[in-house]
TORDRENSE-935470 format. One record per atom (N, C-alpha, C): x, y, z; residue in one letter. Coordinates in steps of 0.02 Angstrom, whole numbers, padded with zeros to 5 digits, always signed. Layout:
// TORDRENSE-935470
XYZA ...
***
This chain:
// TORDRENSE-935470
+00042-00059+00000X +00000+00000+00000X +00044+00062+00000X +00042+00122-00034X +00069+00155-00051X +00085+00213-00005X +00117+00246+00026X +00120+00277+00089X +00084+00339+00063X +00084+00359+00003X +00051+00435-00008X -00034+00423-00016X -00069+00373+00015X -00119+00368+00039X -00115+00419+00096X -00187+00445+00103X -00220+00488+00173X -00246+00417+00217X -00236+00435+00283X -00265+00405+00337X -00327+00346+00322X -00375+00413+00286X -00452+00410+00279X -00459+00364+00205X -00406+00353+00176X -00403+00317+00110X -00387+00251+00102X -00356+00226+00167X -00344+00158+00180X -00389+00097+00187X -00406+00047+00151X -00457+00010+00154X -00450-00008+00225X -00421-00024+00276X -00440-00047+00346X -00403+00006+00396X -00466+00027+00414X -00468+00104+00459X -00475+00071+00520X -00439+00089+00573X -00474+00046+00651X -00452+00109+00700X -00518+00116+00743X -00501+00151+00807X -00495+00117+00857X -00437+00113+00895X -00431+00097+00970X -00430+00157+01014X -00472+00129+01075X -00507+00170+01114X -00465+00145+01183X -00447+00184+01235X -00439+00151+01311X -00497+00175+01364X -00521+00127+01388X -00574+00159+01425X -00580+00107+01494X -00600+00162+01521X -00621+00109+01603X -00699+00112+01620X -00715+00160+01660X -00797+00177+01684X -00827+00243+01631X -00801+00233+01564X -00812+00285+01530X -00819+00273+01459X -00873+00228+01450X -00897+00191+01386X -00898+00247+01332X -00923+00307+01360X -00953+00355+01293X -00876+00386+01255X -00819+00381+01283X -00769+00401+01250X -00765+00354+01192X -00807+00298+01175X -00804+00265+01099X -00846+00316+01049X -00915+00317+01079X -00948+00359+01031X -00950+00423+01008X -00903+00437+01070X -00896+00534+01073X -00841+00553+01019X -00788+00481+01019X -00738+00479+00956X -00764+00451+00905X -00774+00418+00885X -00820+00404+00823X -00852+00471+00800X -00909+00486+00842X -00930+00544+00812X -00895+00613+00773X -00840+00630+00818X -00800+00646+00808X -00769+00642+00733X -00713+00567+00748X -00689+00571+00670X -00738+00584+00614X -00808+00569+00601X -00825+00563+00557X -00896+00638+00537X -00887+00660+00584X -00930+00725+00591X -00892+00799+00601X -00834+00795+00645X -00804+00850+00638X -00740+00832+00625X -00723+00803+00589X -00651+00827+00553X -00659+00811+00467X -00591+00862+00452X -00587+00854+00389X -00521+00825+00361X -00515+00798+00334X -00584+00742+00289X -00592+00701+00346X -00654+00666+00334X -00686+00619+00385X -00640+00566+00376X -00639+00535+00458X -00603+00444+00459X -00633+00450+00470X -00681+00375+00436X -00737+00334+00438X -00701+00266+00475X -00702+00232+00536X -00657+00190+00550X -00707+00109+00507X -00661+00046+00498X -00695+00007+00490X -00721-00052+00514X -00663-00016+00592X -00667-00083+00653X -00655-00034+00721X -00685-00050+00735X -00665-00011+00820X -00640-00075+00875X -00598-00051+00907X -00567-00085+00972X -00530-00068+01031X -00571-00096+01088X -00583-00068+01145X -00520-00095+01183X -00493-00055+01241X -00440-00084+01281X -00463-00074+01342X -00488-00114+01383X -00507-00117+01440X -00509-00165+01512X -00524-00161+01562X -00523-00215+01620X -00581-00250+01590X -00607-00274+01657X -00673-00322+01666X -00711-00296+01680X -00704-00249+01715X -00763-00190+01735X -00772-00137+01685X -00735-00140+01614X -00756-00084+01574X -00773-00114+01531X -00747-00180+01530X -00799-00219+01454X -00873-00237+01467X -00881-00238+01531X -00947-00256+01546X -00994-00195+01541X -00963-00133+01570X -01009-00079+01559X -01007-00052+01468X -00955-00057+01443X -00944-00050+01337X -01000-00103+01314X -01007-00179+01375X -01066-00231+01313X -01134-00184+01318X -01138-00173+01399X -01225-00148+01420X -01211-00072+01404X -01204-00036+01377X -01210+00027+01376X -01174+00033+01287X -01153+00003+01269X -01120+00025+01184X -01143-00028+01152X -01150-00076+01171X -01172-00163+01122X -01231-00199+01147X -01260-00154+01188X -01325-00207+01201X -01373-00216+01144X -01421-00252+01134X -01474-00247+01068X -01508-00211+01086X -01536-00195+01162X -01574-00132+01186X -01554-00077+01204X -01549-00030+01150X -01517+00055+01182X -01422+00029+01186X -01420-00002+01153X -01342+00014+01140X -01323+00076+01094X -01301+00120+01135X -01276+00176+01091X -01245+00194+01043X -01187+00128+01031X -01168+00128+00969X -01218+00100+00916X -01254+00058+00927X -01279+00089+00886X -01339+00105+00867X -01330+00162+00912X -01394+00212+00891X -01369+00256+00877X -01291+00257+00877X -01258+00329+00834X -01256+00295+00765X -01248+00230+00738X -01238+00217+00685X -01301+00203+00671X -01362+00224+00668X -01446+00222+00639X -01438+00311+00653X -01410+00345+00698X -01410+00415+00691X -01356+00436+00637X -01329+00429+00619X -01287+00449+00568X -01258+00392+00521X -01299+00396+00465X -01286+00329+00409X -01222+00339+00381X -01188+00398+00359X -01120+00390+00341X -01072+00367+00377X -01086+00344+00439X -01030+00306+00476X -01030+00237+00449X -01086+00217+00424X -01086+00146+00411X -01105+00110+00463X -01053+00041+00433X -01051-00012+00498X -00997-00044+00509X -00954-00020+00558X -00898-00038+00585X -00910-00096+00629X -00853-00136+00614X -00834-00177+00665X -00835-00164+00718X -00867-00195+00788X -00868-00207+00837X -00911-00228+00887X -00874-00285+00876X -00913-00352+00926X -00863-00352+00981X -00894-00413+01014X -00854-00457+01086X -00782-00460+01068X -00747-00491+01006X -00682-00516+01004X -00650-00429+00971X -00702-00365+00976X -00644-00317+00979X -00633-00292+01040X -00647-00316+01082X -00640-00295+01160X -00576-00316+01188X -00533-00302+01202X -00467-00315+01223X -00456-00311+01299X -00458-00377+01343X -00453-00353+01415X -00411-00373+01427X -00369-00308+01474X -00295-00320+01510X -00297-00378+01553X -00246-00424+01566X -00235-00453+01618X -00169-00489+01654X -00175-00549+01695X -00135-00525+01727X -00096-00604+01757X -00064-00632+01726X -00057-00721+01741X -00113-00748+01715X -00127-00725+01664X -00182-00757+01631X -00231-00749+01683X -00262-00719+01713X -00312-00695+01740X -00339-00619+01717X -00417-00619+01692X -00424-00560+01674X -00461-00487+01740X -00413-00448+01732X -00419-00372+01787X -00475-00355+01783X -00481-00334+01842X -00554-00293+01857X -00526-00211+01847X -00456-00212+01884X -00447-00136+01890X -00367-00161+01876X -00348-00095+01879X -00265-00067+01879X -00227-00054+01943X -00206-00055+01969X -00200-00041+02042X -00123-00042+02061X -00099-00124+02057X -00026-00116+02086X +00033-00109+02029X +00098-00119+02044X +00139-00098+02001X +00143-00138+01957X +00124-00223+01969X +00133-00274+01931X +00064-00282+01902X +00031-00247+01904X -00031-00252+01862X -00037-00178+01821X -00007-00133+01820X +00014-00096+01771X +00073-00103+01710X +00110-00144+01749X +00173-00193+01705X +00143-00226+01650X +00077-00277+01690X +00031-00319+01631X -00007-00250+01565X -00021-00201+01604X -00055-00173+01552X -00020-00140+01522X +00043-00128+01521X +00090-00102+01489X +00119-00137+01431X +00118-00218+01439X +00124-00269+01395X +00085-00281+01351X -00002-00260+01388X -00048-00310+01324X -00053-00237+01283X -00052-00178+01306X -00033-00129+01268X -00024-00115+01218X +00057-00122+01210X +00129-00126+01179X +00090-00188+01126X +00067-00230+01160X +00064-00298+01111X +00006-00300+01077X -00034-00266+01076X -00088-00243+01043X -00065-00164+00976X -00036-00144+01017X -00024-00083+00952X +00009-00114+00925X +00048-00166+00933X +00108-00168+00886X +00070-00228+00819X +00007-00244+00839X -00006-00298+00801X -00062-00251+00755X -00089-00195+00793X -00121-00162+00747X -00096-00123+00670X -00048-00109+00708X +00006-00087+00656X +00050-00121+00608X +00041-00182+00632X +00071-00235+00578X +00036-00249+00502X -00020-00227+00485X -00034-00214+00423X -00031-00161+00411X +00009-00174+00305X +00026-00125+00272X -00020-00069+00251X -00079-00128+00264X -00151-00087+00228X -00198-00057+00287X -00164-00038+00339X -00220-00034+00398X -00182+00068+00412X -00244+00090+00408X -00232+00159+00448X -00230+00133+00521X -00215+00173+00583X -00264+00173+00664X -00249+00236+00676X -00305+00252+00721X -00309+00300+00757X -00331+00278+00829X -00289+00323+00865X -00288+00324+00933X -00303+00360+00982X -00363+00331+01033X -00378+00394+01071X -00359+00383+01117X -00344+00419+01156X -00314+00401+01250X -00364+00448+01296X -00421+00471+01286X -00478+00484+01307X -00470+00470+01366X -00485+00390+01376X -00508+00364+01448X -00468+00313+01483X -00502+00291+01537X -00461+00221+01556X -00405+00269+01624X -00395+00230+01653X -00344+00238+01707X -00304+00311+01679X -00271+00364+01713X -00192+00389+01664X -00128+00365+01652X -00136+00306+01690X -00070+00267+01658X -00088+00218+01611X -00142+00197+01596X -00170+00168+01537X -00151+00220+01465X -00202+00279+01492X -00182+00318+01435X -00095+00346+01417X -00080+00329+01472X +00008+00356+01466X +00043+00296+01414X +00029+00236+01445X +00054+00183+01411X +00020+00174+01321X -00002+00197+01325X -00042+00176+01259X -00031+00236+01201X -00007+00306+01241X +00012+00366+01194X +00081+00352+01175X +00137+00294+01249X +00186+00299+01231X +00198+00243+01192X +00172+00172+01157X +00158+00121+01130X +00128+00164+01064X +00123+00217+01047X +00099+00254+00987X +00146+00282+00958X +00185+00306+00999X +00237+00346+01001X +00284+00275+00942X +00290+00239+00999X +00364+00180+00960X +00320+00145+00901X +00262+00133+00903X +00257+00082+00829X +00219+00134+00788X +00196+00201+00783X +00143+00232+00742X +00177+00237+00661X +00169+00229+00606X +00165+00252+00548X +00159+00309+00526X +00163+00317+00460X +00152+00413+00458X +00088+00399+00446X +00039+00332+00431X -00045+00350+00426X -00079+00353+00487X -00043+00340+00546X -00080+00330+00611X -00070+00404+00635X -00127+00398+00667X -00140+00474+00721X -00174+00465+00797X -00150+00495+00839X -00178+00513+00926X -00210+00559+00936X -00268+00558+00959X -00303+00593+00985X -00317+00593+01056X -00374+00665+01075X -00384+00642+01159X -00473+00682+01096X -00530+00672+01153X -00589+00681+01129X -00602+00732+01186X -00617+00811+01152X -00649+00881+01206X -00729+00862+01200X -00763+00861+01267X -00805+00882+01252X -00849+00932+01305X -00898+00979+01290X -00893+01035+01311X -00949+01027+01389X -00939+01078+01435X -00968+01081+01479X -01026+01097+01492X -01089+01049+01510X -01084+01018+01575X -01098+00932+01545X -01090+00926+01470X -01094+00855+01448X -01031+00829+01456X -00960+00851+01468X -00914+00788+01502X -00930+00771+01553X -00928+00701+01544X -00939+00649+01588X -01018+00621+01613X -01055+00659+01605X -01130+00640+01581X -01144+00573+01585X -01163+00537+01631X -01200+00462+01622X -01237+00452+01553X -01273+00504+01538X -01318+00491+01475X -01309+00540+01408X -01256+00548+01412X -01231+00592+01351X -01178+00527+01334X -01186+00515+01262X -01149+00478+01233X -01102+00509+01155X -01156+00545+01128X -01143+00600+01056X -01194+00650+01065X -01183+00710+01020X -01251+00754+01004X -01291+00714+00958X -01356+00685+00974X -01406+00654+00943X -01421+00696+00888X -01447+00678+00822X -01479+00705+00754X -01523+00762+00796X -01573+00723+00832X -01649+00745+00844X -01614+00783+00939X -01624+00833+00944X -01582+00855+01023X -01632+00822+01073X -01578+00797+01117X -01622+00774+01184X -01601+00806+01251X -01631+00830+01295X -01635+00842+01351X -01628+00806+01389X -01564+00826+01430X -01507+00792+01497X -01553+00832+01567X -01532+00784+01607X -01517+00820+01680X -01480+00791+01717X -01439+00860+01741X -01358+00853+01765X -01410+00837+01853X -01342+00826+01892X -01339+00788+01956X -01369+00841+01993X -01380+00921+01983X -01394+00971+02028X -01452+00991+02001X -01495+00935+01972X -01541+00960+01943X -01581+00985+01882X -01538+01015+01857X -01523+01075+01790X -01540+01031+01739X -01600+01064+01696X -01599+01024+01615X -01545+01069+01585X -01514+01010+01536X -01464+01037+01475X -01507+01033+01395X -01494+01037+01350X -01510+01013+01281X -01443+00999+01249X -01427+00934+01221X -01408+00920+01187X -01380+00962+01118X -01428+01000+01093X -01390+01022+01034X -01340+01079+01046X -01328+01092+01122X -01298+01144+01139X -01222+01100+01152X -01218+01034+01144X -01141+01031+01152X -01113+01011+01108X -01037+01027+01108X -00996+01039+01067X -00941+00968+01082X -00945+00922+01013X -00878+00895+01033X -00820+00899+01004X -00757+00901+01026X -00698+00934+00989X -00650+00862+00984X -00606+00869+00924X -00565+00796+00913X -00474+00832+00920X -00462+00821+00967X -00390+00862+00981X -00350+00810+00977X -00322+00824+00908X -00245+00795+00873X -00188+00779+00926X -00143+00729+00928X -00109+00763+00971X -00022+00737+00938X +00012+00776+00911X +00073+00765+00878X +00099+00718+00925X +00160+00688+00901X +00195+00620+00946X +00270+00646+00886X +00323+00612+00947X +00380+00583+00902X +00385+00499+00864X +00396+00519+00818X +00389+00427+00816X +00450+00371+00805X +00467+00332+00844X +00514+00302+00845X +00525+00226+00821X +00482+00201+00742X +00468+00156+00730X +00519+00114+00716X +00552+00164+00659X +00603+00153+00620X +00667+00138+00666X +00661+00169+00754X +00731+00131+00795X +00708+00088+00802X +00663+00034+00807X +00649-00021+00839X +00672-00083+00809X +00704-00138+00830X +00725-00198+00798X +00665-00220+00786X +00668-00281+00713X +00611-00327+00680X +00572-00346+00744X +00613-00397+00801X +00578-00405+00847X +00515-00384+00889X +00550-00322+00882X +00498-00271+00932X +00440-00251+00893X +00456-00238+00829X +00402-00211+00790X +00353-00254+00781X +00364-00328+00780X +00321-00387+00778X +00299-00397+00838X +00310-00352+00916X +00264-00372+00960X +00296-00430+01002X +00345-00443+00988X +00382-00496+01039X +00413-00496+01089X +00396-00428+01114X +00447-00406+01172X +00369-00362+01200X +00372-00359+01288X +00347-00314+01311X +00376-00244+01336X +00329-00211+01354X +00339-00132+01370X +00418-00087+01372X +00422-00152+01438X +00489-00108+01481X +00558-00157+01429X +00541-00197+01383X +00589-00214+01346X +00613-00167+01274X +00541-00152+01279X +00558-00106+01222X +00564-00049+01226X +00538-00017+01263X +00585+00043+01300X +00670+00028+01303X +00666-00013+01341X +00776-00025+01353X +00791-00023+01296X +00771-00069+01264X +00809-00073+01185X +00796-00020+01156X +00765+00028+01147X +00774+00101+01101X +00804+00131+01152X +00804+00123+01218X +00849+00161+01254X +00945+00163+01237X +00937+00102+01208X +01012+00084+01185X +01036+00123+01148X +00998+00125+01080X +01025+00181+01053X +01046+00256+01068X +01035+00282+01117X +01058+00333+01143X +01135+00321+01203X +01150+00255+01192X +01193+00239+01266X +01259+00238+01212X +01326+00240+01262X +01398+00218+01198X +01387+00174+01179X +01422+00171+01101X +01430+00078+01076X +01487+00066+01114X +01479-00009+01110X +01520-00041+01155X +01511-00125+01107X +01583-00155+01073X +01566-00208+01026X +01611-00250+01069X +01574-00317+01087X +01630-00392+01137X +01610-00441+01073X +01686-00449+01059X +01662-00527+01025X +01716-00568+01044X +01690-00633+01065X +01714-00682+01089X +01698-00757+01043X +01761-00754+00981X +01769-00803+00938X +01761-00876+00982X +01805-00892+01014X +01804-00974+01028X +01713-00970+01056X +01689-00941+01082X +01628-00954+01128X +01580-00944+01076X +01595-00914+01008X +01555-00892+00950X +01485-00833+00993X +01508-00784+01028X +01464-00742+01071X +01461-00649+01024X +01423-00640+01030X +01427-00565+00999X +01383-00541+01044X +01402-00457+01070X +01356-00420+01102X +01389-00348+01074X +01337-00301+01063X +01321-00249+01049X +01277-00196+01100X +01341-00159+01123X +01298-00112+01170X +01299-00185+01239X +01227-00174+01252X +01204-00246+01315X +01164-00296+01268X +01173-00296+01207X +01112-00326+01162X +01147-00394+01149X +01150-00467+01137X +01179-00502+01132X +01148-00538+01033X +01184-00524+01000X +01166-00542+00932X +01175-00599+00904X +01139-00650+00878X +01166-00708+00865X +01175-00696+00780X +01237-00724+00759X +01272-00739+00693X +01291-00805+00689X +01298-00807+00636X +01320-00877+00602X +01395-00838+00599X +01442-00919+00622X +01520-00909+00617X +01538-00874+00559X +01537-00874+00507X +01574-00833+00455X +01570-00768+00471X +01494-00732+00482X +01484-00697+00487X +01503-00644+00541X +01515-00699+00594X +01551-00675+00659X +01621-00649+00631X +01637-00706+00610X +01720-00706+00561X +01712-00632+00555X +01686-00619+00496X +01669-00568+00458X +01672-00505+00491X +01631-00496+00539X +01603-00418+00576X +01689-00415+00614X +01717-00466+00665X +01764-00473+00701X +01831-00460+00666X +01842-00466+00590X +01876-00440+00545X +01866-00373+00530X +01822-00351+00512X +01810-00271+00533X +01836-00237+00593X +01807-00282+00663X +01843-00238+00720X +01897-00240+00725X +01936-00287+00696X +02015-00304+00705X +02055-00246+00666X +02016-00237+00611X +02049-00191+00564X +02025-00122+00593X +01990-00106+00629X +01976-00046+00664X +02034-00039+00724X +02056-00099+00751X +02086-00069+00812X +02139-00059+00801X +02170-00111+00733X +02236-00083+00715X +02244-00020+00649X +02211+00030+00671X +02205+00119+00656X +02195+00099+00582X +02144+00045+00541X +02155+00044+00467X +02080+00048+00460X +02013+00058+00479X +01952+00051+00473X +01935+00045+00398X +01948+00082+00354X +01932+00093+00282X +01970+00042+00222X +01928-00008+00187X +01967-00027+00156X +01930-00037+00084X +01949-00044+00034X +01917-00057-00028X +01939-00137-00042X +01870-00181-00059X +01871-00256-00079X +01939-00253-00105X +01982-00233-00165X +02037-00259-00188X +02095-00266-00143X +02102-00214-00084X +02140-00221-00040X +02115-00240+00047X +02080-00281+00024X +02060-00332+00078X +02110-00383+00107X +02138-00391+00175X +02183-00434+00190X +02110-00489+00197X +02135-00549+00139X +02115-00591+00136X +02123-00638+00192X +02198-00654+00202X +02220-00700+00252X +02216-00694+00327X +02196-00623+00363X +02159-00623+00406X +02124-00639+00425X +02065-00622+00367X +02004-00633+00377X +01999-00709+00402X +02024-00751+00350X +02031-00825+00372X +02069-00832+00424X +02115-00820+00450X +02158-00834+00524X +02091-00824+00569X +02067-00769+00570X +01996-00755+00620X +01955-00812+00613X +01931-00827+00552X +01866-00883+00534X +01898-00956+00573X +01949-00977+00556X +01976-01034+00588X +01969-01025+00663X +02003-00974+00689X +01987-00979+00734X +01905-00987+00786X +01861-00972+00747X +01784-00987+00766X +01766-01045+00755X +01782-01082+00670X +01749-01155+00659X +01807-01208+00675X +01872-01188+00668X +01927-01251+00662X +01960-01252+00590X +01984-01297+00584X +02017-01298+00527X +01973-01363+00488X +01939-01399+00504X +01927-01446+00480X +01853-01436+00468X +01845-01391+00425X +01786-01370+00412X +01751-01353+00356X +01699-01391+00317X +01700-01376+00244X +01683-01307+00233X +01635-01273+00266X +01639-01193+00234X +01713-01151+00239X +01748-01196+00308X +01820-01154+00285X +01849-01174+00260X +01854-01235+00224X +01888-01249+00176X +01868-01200+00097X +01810-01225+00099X +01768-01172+00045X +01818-01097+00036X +01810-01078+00086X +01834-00991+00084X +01892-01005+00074X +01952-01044+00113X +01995-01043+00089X +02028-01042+00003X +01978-01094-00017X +01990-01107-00091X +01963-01028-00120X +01918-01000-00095X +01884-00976-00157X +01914-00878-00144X +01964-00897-00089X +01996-00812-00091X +02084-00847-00070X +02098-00884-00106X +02167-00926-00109X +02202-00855-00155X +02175-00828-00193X +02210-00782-00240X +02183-00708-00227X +02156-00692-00149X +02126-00624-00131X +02054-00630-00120X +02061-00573-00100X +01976-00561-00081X +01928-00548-00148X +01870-00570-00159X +01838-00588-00192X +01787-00542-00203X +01756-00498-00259X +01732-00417-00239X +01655-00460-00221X +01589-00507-00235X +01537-00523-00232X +01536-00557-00158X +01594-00584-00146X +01633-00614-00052X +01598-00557-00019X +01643-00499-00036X +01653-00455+00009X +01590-00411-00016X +01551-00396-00038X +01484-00353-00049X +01439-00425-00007X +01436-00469-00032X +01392-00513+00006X +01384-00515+00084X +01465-00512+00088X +01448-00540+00160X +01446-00461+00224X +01443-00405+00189X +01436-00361+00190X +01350-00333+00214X +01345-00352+00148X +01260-00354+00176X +01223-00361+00209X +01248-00454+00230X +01221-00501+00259X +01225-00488+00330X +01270-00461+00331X +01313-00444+00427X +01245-00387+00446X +01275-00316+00410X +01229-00255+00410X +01165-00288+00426X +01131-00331+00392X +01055-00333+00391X +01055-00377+00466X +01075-00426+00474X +01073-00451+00558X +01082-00399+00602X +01130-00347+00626X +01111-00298+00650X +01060-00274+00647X +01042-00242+00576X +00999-00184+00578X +00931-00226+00603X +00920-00289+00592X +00848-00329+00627X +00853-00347+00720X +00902-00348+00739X +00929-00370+00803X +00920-00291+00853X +00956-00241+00795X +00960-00175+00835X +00923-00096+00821X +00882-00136+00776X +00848-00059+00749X +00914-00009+00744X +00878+00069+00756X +00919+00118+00776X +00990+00079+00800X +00986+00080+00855X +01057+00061+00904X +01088+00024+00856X +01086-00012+00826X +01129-00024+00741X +01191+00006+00730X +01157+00075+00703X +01199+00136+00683X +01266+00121+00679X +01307+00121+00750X +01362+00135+00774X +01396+00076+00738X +01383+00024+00720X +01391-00057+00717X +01412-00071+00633X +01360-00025+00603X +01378-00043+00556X +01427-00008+00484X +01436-00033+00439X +01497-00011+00405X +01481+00062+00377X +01539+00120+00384X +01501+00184+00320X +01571+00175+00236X +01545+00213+00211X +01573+00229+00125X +01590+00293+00139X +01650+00275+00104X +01692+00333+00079X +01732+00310+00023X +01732+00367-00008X +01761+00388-00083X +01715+00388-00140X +01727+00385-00192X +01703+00373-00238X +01701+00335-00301X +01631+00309-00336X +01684+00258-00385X +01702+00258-00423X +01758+00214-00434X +01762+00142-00426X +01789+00121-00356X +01812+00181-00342X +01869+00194-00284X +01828+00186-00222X +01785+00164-00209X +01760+00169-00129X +01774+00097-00083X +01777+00126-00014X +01807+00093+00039X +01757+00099+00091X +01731+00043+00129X +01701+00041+00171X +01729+00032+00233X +01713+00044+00295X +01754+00008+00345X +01695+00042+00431X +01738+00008+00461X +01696-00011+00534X +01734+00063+00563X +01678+00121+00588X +01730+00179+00637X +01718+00153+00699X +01710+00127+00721X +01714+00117+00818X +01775+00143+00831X +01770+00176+00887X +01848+00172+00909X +01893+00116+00937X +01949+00117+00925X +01964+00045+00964X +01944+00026+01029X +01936+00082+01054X +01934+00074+01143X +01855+00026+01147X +01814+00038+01094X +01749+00004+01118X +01754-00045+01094X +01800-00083+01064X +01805-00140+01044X +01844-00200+01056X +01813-00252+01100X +01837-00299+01140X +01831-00354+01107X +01899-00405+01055X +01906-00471+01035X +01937-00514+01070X +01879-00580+01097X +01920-00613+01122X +01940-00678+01078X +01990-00726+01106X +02024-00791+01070X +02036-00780+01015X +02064-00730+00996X +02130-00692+00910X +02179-00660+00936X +02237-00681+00939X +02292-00656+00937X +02337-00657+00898X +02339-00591+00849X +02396-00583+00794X +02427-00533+00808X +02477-00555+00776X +02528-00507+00791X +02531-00427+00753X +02478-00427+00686X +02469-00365+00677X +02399-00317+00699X +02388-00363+00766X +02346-00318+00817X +02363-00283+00850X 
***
């Protein structure tokens, strides 16, 4: 799907909502996207993030067949259509596999910080899906967690919102939207209101977005909250590269990366050539025979891929060798480390034919263990 699509142009539009004792922040957003803004999001699925005590008041008060408000906003306003939302879009936090009534201690904000994280990140996993996000309701660390879970996986088609709406209808037991036809409220002190007198407002709310630091991992939802926090936290910390050939171990930063031996070979040949003050080198003047002194030392000598290499850079380094395995290294990082990558991987200089790639770490951050040559 083409990124110069609008929001509102994406065949699968979905609003997620967070809510606790405050069902009408679904309909008050809905109404919203599709009545006061321009151009209208029409969503095509709505989905709720809530305890046990808010899915129960979202079935009887938004999904009942009697006076469910949703939809009686969707028979009040036919251009909304008919969006998704049933039972299985209800999303309830929980907690050891037990589902929450409430939010309360630190380890039950931990859980909702997870199903969170693990919910945006799956929303966002289609190419073809807009979302929009409201943080309206629900606990404020619900809504905290869920602006900052927007923040790390949002797209440039996704957007956050919070939902204004005007006084004395926030928070209203029986204000859900401004009805077509106006109906008459009465507030707790008595007082009739009318309906056509309130105003609801859809307040945007800009974010940084930090998708693009996140490793494959994270972006697929395989890690919770406070993991993925650390890990984009990395990228802001020194690089720091340990490789430990005989143990075949790589770590980056605190990140521990798994490679296949050559490849270890490979990256560990780079740092070698960084610490002895040569970082930059062009394929034709590649110390071939390094490279292999390093590789032996990871698989042995009695080894058919090192035999392989041996034969097949017996007469130098090999320019499709060295672009290949080039690649191959770079891209395991860049999936292992998102952002925090950066530091890790190779830059270009010169120009061609003439260009030279090479590893800048400084030596000092770069720790090889079980290689000892003498032009280290």
């Amino acid at each position: 799907m083409s990124q110069l699509l609008q929001p509102h142009e994406y065949p699968r539009r979905i609003l997620l909502c967070v809510t606790g004792l405050s069902p009408q922040i679904v309909t008050e957003t809905l109404y919203a996207l599709a009545m006061a803004r321009t151009p209208p999001f029409i969503p095509t699925e709505v989905h709720l993030l809530t305890t046990t005590d808010g899915a129960r008041l979202a079935r009887a008060a938004l999904l009942h067949p009697d006076g469910g408000h949703f939809h009686a906003l969707l028979n009040d306003q036919p251009q909304i259509g008919h969006p998704r939302f049933d039972e299985d879009c209800i999303h309830i936090i929980s907690y050891h596999q037990e589902k929450l009534a409430d939010i309360r201690t630190p380890a039950e904000n931990a859980a909702a910080a997870d199903t969170i994280t693990a919910l945006v990140a799956q929303l966002t996993g289609d190419a073809d899906t807009a979302l929009h996000v409201s943080i309206a309701g629900g606990r404020k660390t619900m809504g905290f967690y869920l602006g900052y879970a927007f923040s790390l996986f949002a797209r440039p088609q996704d957007n956050l919102s919070h939902i204004l709406v005007s006084s004395p209808f926030e928070g209203h037991p029986d204000f859900f939207y401004p009805p077509r036809q106006p109906r008459r409220l009465v507030t707790r002190d008595g007082h009739h209101i009318d309906t056509a007198e309130a105003v609801v407002t859809l307040a945007e709310i800009p974010v940084v977005r930090l998708r693009h630091g996140l490793p494959v991992a994270l972006i697929t939802g395989r890690a919770g909250f406070s993991e993925t926090v650390a890990t984009l936290q990395q990228s802001f910390a020194p690089p720091r590269l340990l490789i430990d050939l005989k143990q075949r171990y790589l770590v980056c930063g605190t990140t521990a990366v798994t490679m296949k031996p050559q490849l270890l070979a490979w990256l560990a040949w780079w740092a070698t050539l960084a610490r002895q003050g040569r970082p930059e080198t062009a394929w034709r003047q590649a110390d071939a025979g390094l490279f292999l002194d390093i590789y032996r030392v990871v698989v042995g000598i009695d080894v058919t891929d090192y035999e392989k290499s041996v034969e097949l850079l017996s007469n130098g380094m090999e320019k499709e060798f060295f672009q290949t395995k080039n690649a191959k290294m770079e891209r395991i990082l860049k999936d292992a480390l998102g952002l925090a990558a950066t530091p890790y991987l190779l830059i270009t200089a010169g120009k061609r034919p003439h260009t030279r790639r090479g590893l800048t770490l400084p030596p000092e951050s770069i720790q090889i263990s079980g290689f000892d040559n003498r032009r280290d």
